[in-house]
C-alpha positions in Angstrom: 36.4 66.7 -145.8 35.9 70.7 -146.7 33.0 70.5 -143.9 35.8 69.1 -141.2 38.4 72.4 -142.0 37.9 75.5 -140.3 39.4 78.5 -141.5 43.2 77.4 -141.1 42.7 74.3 -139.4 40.1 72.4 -138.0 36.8 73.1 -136.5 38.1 72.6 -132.7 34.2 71.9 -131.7 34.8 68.9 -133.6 38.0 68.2 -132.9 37.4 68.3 -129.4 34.0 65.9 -129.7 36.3 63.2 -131.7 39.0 63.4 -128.7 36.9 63.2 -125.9 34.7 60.5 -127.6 38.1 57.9 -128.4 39.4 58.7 -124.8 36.1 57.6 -123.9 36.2 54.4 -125.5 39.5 54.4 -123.9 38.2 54.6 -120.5 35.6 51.8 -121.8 38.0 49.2 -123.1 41.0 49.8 -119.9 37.4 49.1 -117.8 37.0 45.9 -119.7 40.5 45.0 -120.0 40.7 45.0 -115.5 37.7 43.4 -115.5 39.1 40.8 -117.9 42.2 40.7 -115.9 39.9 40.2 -112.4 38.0 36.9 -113.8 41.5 35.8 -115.5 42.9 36.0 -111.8 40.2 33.2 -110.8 42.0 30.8 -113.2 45.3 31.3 -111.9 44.4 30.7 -108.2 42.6 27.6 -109.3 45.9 26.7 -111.4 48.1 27.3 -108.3 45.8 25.2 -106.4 46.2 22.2 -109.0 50.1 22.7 -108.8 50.3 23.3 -105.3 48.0 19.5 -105.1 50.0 18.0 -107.4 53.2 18.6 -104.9 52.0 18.4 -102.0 49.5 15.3 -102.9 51.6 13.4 -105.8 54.9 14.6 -105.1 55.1 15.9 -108.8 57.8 18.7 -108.6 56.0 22.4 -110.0 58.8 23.4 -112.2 58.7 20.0 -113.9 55.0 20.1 -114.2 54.7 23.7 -115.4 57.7 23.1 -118.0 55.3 19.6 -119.7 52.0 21.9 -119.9 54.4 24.9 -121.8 56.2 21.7 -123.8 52.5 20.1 -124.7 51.1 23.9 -125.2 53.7 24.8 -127.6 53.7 21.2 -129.6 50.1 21.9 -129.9 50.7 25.6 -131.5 53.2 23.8 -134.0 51.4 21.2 -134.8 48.3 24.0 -135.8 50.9 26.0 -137.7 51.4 23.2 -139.6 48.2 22.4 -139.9 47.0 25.7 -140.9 48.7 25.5 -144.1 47.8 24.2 -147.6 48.1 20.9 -149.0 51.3 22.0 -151.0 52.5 23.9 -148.5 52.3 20.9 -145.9 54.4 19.1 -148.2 56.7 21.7 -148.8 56.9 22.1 -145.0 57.7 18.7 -144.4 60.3 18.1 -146.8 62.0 21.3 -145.3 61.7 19.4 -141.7 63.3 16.5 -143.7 65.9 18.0 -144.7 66.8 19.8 -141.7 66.3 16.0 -140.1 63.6 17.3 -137.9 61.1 14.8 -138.5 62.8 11.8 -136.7 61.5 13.9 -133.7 57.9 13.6 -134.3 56.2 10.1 -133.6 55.4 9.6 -137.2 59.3 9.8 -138.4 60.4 8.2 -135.0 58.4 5.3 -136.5 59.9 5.8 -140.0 63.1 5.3 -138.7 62.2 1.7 -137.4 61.4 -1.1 -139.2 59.1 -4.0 -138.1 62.1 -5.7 -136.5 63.2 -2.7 -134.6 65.7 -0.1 -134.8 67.5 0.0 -138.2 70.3 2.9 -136.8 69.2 5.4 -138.9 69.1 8.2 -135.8 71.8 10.3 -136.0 73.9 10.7 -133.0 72.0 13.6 -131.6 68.7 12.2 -132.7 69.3 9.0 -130.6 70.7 11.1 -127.5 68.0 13.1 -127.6 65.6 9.5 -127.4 67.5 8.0 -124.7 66.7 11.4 -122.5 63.1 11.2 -123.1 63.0 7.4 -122.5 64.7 8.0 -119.3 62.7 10.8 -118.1 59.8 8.8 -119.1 60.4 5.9 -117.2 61.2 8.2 -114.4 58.2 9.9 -114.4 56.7 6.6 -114.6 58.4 5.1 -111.6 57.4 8.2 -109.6 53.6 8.0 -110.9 53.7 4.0 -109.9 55.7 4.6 -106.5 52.7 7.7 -105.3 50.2 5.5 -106.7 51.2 2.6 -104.7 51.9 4.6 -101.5 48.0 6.0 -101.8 46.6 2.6 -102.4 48.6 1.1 -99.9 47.2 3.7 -97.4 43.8 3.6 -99.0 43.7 -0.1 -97.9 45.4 0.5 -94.5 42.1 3.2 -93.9 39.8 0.4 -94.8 41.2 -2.0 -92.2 
């Protein structure tokens, strides 16, 4: 440290070298970081391509689409945060969830809430509205899915004629 001091301050020969050598590495990572950024850009064309496909060949609305892919990419990031914990801390997680009455909206506690002969009403109010929604939009979806994929086979077999 004595070696780095200078009379009053610091040796500006040094000073100087240590500036000039993190704006360097400055320059170095802002090159890397456009360079990231240019072969990022690759994957977002080819993911506008797949949305624009999906529209145009499906009929599967973007917004909807984009909103499942953020839905299933931020169940996945729970699902790891949960995951990334320890044994006790799992359980302690889950009987927080419990609590809160959280877990009826995983698969697991939607099954816990049903016995073998069906439902036994143990959804609360909100719970259950919140079911019916995503049984309707997932019939919807699936009558959409069924009608395209009908409509393409149809014309499929009308080409082959």
């Amino acid at each position: 440290m004595a070696a780095a001091a200078h009379g009053n301050g610091y040796d500006p020969e040094r000073t100087r070298q240590c500036v000039e050598r993190i704006e360097a590495l400055d320059r170095k990572k802002e090159a890397a970081h456009m360079a990231y950024m240019a072969e990022c850009a690759v994957f977002a064309e080819d993911k506008k391509a797949v949305y624009d496909e999906a529209k145009d060949a499906w009929g599967i609305p973007k917004r909807a689409l984009k909103a499942v892919i953020k839905v299933r990419a931020t169940e996945r990031k729970l699902e790891k945060m949960r995951d990334d914990l320890e044994s006790d801390d799992q359980d302690s997680f889950d009987q927080i969830r419990h609590a809160l009455g959280d877990l009826a909206e995983t698969p697991l506690g939607a099954a816990a809430l049903k016995g073998k002969d069906g439902d036994l009403g143990l959804e609360t109010p909100a719970q259950s509205k919140r079911r019916k929604e995503r049984e309707d939009r997932d019939a919807a979806l699936n009558a959409v899915s069924t009608e395209n994929g009908d409509r393409i086979m149809s014309g499929i077999s009308q080409l082959n004629s």
